[in-house]
N, C-alpha and C positions, 0 to 999 in steps of 0.2 A: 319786263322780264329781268329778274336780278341775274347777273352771273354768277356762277357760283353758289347759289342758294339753295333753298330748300326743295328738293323733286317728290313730285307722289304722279303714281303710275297708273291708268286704267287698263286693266288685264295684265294676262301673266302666262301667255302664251312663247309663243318663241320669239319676238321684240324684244317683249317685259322681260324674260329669264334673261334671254342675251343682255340686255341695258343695266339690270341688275348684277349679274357677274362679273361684267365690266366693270360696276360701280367700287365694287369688292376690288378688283385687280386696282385698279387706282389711288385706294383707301377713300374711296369719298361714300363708304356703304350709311355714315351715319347723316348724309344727307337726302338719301332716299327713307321720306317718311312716312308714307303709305302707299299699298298695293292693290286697287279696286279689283277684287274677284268675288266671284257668285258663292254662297254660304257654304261651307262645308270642304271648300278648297284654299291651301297655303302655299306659301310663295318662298319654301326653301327656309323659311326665319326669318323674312324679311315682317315689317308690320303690316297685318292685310287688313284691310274694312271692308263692309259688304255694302254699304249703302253712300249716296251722295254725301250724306250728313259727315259719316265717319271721315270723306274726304276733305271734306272744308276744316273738319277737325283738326286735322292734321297739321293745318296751317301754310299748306305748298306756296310759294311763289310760283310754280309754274306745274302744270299738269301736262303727263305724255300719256297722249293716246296712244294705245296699243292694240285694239281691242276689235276694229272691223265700224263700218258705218253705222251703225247700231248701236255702238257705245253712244257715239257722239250724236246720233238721234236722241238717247235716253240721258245723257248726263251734258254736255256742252252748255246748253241754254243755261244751267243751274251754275256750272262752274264761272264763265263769263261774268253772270251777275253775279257771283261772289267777290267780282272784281281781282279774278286771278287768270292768268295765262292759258289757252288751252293750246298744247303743241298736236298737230293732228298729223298722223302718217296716213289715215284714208281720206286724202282729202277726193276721192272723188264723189266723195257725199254732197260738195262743193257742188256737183251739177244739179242738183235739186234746189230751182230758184225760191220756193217754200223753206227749205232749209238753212239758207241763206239770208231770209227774211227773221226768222225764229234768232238765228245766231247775233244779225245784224241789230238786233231790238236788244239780244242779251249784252251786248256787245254797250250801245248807248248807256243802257241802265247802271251797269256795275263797273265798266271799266274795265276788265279783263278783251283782250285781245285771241283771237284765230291767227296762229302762227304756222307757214311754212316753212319746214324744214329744206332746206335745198343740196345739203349735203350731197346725197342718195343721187342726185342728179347733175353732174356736172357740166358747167356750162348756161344754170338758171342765173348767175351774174351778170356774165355777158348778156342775155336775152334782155333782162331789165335792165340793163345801161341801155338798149336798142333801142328798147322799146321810144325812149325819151329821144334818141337819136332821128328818128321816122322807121315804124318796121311798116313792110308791107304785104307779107306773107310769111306764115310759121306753118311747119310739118313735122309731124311728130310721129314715124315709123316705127312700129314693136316686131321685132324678131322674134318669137320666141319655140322652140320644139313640140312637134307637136303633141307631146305627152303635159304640155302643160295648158294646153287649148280644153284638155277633157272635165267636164263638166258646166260648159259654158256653149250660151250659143253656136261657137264655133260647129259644134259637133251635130246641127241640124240644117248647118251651109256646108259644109263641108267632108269629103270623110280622110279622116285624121290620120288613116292609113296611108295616103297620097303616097304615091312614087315617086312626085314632082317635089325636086329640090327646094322652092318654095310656091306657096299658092296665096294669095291675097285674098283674105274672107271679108273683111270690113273697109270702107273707104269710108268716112265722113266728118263731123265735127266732132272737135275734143268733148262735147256734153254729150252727143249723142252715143262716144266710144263708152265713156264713162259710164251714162245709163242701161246699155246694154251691155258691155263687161263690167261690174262694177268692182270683180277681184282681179282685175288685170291691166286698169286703165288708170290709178291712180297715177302714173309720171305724167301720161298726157295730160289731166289737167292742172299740175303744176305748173308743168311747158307751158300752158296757156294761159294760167294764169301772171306768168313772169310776161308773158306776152302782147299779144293781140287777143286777150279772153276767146271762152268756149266755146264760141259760134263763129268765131273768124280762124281758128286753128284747126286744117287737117289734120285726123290723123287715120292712119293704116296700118291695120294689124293683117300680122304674117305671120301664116304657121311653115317653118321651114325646120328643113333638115342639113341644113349648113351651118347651124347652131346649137351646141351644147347645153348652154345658158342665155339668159335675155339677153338682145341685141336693140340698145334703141338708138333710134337717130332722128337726129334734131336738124335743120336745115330753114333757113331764116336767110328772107333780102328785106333791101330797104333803103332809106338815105344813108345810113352808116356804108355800107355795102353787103355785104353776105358770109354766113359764115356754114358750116357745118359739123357736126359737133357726133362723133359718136362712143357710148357708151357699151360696154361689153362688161355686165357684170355677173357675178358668181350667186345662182338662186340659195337661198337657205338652205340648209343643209335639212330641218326639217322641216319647210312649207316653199314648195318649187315652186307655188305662187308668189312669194316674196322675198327679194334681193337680199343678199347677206347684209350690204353695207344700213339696210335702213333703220337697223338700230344705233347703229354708229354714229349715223346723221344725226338722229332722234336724239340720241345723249351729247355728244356735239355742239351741236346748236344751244341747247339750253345749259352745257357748261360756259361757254364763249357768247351767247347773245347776239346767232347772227341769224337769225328768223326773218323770213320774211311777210310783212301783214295781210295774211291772204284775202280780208273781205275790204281794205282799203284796195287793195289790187282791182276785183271784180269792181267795187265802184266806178274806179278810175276808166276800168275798159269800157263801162256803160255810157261814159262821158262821150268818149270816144267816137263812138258808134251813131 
């Protein structure tokens, strides 16, 4: 990942627009060099392409996903073996071991690396300094209102009207949160992948009314000793499913080069195990 180099962007929704704006307030707009969106949509003047090709074109050193799992089902494999960066905000497409196989073969072939942003989540340093320390248990609790449960399972376990300050709908593994929320569990597998991977990290989602915006908490023992970790962050302003700060991450990390290798990570935990 160069610092400071050349960025191109997949989507251009409220991420993309947000990392883009930024990029402008900063003056570094002449290094964002492509915008992947679908034909007949533009990105404010920024330079769009429609197709994979357009974005290898471009020349990026490193590619931000912006875009939902889907992107990076459709474009990652291509990007990888172009031997260039992919920076992913949904990594919880990460729980699909198929996925992961496809990335990890693109990943060999060209050189280009699956990067986690850990910005968005404070507290993934410490977890992976732990990890190396002995951890022996990670949990990964999501707070969140229940207006933002609606349209997800939640809303056939539960009724989202609840009276109860909070009610616990989910208890299980970080892959299994992920494959069943898959728009509301990307921190949890971050957490786990900084961690004890997808199958040894709880997590529990909570639709409560004691919170405004997301609430997540992080909670880890082991030979180091234990810590607790929690986050209180402000949802976007236009998409309550995802956190203001994750574009900030997103641009962040690939101005400064502090990514973390998300499928070296999953290797490592499979060692593990």
């Amino acid at each position: 990942m160069a610092v400071g180099g050349r960025l191109a962007l997949i989507g251009y929704g409220a991420i993309g627009r947000e990392i883009a704006q930024e990029m402008t307030r900063l003056g570094e707009a002449a290094q964002l060099v492509a915008i992947l969106v679908r034909p007949g949509r533009d990105a404010d003047g920024a330079p769009v392409v429609n197709d994979l090709e357009g974005l290898l074109a471009a020349k990026p050193d490193i590619v931000l996903e912006c875009a939902g799992h889907q992107s990076v089902r459709d474009y990652g494999a291509g990007v990888l073996a172009a031997g260039v960066d992919l920076l992913v905000s949904s990594v919880g497409v990460l729980a699909d071991a198929a996925m992961v196989e496809t990335l990890s073969a693109a990943e060999a072939s060209g050189g280009g690396r699956v990067l986690l942003p850990a910005g968005a989540i404070a507290g993934l340093d410490g977890l992976s300094a732990a990890r190396l320390a002995g951890l022996s248990s990670v949990t990964y609790t999501s707070h969140k209102p229940p207006e933002a449960w609606r349209g997800t399972q939640a809303e056939q376990l539960i009724d989202l009207d609840h009276t109860e300050d909070e009610v616990v709908f989910f208890e299980g593994t970080a892959r299994e949160a992920a494959l069943g929320y898959p728009k509301n569990a990307n921190v949890s597998i971050a957490v786990s992948l900084a961690g004890i991977g997808l199958d040894d990290t709880r997590v529990r989602l909570v639709s409560s009314r004691k919170v405004t915006d997301p609430l997540g908490v992080i909670e880890a023992e082991g030979a180091f000793g234990r810590f607790l970790f929690e986050i209180f962050g402000k949802a976007s302003a236009t998409n309550p499913k995802t956190s203001a700060l994750t574009a900030y991450s997103l641009l962040q990390t690939a101005r400064l080069g502090i990514a973390l290798p998300a499928l070296r990570l999953i290797k490592e935990n499979a060692r593990r195990t």
